[in-house]
N, C-alpha and C positions, 0 to 999 in steps of 0.2 A: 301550229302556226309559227313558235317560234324555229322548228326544221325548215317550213319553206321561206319565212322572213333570211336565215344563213346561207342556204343555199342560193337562192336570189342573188345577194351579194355575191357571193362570190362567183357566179358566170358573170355578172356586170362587171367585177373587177380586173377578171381575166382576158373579158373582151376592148377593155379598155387598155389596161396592158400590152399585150400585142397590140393595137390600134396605132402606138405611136411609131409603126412600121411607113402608117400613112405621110404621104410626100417624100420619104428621102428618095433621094434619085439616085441609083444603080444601076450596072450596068443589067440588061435585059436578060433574063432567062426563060428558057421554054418552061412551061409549068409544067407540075409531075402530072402524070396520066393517073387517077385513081381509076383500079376497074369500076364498070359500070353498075354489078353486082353489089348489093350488101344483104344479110340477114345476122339478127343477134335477140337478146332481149332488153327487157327494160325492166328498172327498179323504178317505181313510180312512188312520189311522195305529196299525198295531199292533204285537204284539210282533218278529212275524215281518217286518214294514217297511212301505212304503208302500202300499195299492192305493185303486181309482178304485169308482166306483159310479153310481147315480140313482135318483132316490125319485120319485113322487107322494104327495100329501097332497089330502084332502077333509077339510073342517070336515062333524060331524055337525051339532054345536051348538057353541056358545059355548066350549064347558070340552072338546067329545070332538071327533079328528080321527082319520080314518083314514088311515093311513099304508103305503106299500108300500115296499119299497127292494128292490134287487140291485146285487151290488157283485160285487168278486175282490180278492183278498190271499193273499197267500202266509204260508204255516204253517212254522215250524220247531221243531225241539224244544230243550228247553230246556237240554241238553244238548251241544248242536251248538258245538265248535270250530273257528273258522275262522282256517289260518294266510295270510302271503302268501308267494309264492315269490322270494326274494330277486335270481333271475336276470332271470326273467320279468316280475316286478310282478303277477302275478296271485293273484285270491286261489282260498282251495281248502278247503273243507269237511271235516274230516277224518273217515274213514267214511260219509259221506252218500251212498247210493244215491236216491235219487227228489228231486227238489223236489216240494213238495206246496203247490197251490193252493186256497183255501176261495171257494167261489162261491153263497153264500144268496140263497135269495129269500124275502122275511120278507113278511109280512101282522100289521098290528099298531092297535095306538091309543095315543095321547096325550091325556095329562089336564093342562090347562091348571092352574097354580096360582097362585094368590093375584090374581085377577082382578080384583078391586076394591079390593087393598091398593096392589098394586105398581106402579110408572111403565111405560107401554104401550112403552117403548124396551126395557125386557127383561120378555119371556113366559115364566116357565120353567118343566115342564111333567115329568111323570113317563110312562116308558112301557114296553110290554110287545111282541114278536111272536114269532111260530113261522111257518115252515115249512118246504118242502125246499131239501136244499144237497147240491151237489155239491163233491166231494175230490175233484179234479184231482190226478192224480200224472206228472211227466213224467222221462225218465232222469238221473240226474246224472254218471254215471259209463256206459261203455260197455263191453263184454264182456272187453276189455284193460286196465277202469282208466283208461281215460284220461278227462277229462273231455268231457261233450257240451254243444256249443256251446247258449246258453241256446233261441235261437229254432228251433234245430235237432233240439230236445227234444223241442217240439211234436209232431212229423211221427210220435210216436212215445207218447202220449198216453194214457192209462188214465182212464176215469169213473169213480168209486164211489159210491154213492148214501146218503143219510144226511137226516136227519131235527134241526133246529138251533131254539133259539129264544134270545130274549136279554130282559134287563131291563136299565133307564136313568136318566138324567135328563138335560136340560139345558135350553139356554134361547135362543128365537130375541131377534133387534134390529133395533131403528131402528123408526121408524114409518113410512116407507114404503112405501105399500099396492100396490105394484109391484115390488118387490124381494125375495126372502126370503134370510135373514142366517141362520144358525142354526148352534150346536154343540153335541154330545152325548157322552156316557160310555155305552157299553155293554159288558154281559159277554155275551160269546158262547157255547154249549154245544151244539155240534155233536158226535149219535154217529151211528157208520157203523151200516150192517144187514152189513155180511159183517165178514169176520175180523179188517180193517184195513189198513193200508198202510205196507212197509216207506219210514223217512224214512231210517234209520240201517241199514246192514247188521245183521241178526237184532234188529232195534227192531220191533216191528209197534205201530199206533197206532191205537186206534178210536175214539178222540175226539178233539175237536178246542177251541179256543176262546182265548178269554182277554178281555183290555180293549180294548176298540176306540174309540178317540177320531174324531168324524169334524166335519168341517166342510161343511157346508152352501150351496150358493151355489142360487136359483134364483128362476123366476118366479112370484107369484101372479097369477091372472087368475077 
């Protein structure tokens, strides 16, 4: 929490920043052409911790881009106690039966703003997608309690099927017309179609989400 409370501020403060580009009056300049193209990944930062992703982006026009992404991050509840063991050094979730993975594939667009007020070093932009997402659930605990080792989980795997979309803002940088820079705020709302998925012994969950802070690295072409 307190990664995505840092990060927050600081896109707020940088969009503020550049902001005060707004009203001075200059002589007029053609704005640069970014190409149409973009594809990169994303370092995704949320409640539940760290996960990876990758977008493409098409310009419709000027102000509208179509955007794709799929990522993975792990979900936990907000609930979840985690002690360490003082012999071992290990840590250990208490009551946590499953870890649960959130894996979207979103279809969306982005609205460019303030296109003619603000310096072309920051584009910031409003945005929307939905699609399908899978909940990944893998064991945390094994028949005896014990825990299972994380990548050893896998081999032992559950899909659930669910239906997600989010809403945003942020704001790409640099001028660049070969590089894409960008970072965003999004809220996630991921609900399952079946019953739910125990995270916590007799917990079942059939939604998912929260804020997702992501950073952007990729090519435009």
């Amino acid at each position: 929490m307190k990664t995505l409370s840092l990060l927050t501020i600081l896109l707020i403060t940088t969009i503020n920043v550049n902001a005060q580009g707004i009203g001075k009056i200059a002589p007029a300049k053609p704005l640069i052409q970014f190409p149409s193209n973009s594809i990169g990944v994303d370092l995704v930062f949320t409640e539940g911790g760290v996960g990876f992703g990758s977008f493409y982006r098409r310009s419709i026009s000027q102000d509208i881009t179509f955007v794709t992404t799929f990522s993975i991050s792990e979900a936990k509840e907000p609930s979840e106690f985690t002690r360490i063991d003082p012999y071992t050094l290990q840590t250990f979730t208490v009551g946590k039966k499953n870890r649960i993975f959130l894996i979207p594939l979103t279809f969306g667009l982005q609205h460019r703003l303030f296109k003619n007020t603000l310096y072309e070093t920051l584009r910031p932009f409003l945005e929307a997608g939905i699609g399908p997402s899978i909940v990944l659930s893998t064991p945390y605990v094994d028949n005896q309690g014990s825990q299972v080792e994380f990548f050893k989980s896998f081999g032992k795997a559950h899909a659930n099927y669910a239906l997600g979309g989010y809403i945003g803002f942020g704001a790409n940088f640099g001028i660049d017309t070969s590089r894409l820079i960008g970072l965003n705020i999004r809220y996630y709302y991921v609900q399952l179609f079946n019953d739910g998925v125990e995270s916590l012994f007799g917990t079942s969950v059939k939604n998912f989400g929260g804020i997702y802070i992501t950073l952007s690295l990729g090519k435009m072409f």
